[in-house]
Every structure is written in structure tokens, then in C-alpha cells.
C-alpha positions, 0 to 999 in steps of 0.5 A, spaced: 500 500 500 501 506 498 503 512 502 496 516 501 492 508 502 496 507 509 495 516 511 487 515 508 484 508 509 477 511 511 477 513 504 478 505 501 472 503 507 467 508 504 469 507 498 468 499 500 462 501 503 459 504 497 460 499 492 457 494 497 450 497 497 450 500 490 450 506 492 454 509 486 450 504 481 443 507 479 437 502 479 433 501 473 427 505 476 432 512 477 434 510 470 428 512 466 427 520 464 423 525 468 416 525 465 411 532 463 405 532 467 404 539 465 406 545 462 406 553 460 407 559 458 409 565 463 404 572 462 405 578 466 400 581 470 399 586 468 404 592 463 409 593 469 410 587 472 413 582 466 414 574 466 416 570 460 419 563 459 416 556 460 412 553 466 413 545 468 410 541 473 415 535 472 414 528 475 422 524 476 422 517 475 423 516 483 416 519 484 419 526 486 415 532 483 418 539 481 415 545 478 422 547 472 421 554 471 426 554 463 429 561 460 425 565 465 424 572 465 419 576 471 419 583 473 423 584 480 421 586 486 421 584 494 418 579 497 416 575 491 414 568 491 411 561 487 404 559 488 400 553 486 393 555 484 386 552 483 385 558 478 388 557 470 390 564 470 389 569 476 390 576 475 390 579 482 390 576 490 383 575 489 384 571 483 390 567 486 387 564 493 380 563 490 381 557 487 386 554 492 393 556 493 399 553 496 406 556 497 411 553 493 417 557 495 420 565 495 422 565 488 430 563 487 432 570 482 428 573 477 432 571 471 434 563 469 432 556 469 430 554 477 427 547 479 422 547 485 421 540 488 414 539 491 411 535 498 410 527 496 403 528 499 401 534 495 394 533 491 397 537 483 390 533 481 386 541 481 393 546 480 391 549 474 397 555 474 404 557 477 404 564 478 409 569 481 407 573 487 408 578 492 406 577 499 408 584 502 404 588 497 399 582 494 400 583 488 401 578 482 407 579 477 406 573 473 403 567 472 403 561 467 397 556 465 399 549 466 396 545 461 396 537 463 401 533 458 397 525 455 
């Protein structure tokens, strides 16, 4: 054995350890590719606050479920979160909350592609859009209509 081998032998037991359990090695169900349960099209609320890009409700073959945001764009501002809603396309709180909404997360950046992963035990059966919102002020920026994938 060499001299590194002899100084560092807990890195041959995990490497060990590893290769054991098969930890390296992915299995056939996280070798499939993720699935598009629904998408979208970003829409501004309004003529000062802007969104654009694509909107996904994407399902990977563990059984995980995101929200993928790809070549996003909104208008900046404070306080801005991701919500789920029952209503296809809410211009205002109002509209926003009366179909059900649900808090995803505070919004990562406004420019870029952004995954949001989603609880195992959240029912997307009747999400109807993704929109971006900001809780100080109750004002909507963005929302985009997610159409289901057959």
C-alpha cells in the first residue's frame, strides 16, 4: 500500500462501503427520464410587472415532483414568491387564493432556469397555474397556465 492508502484508509472503507450497497450504481427505476405532467407559458400581470419563459410541473422517475421554471424572465421586486393555484390564470390576490393556493417557495432570482421540488403528499390533481407573487404588497407579477401533458 501506498503512502496516501496507509495516511487515508477511511477513504478505501467508504469507498468499500459504497460499492457494497450500490450506492454509486443507479437502479433501473432512477434510470428512466423525468416525465411532463404539465406545462406553460409565463404572462405578466399586468404592463409593469413582466414574466416570460416556460412553466413545468415535472414528475422524476423516483416519484419526486418539481415545478422547472426554463429561460425565465419576471419583473423584480421584494418579497416575491411561487404559488400553486386552483385558478388557470389569476390576475390579482383575489384571483390567486380563490381557487386554492399553496406556497411553493420565495422565488430563487428573477432571471434563469430554477427547479422547485414539491411535498410527496401534495394533491397537483386541481393546480391549474404557477404564478409569481408578492406577499408584502399582494400583488401578482406573473403567472403561467399549466396545461396537463397525455
Amino acid at each position: 500500500m501506498n503512502r496516501r492508502g496507509a495516511r487515508y484508509p477511511w477513504v478505501w472503507a467508504i469507498v468499500a462501503v459504497v460499492l457494497a450497497l450500490g450506492l454509486g450504481v443507479p437502479s433501473a427505476a432512477q434510470s428512466g427520464q423525468p416525465t411532463i405532467l404539465a406545462m406553460g407559458q409565463w404572462q405578466g400581470a399586468d404592463s409593469f410587472h413582466q414574466a416570460q419563459g416556460k412553466a413545468l410541473l415535472v414528475r422524476l422517475p423516483d416519484g419526486r415532483r418539481f415545478v422547472r421554471f426554463e429561460d425565465f424572465r419576471v419583473t423584480n421586486g421584494p418579497d416575491l414568491y411561487v404559488y400553486l393555484s386552483g385558478h388557470p390564470s389569476p390576475r390579482t390576490s383575489a384571483q390567486l387564493h380563490e381557487g386554492g393556493a399553496f406556497e411553493v417557495a420565495q422565488l430563487k432570482g428573477n432571471i434563469g432556469n430554477q427547479n422547485y421540488e414539491l411535498p410527496a403528499g401534495l394533491d397537483v390533481s386541481s393546480v391549474k397555474s404557477v404564478t409569481i407573487y408578492c406577499k408584502r404588497f399582494s400583488v401578482l407579477f406573473g403567472s403561467a397556465q399549466l396545461i396537463a401533458r397525455p
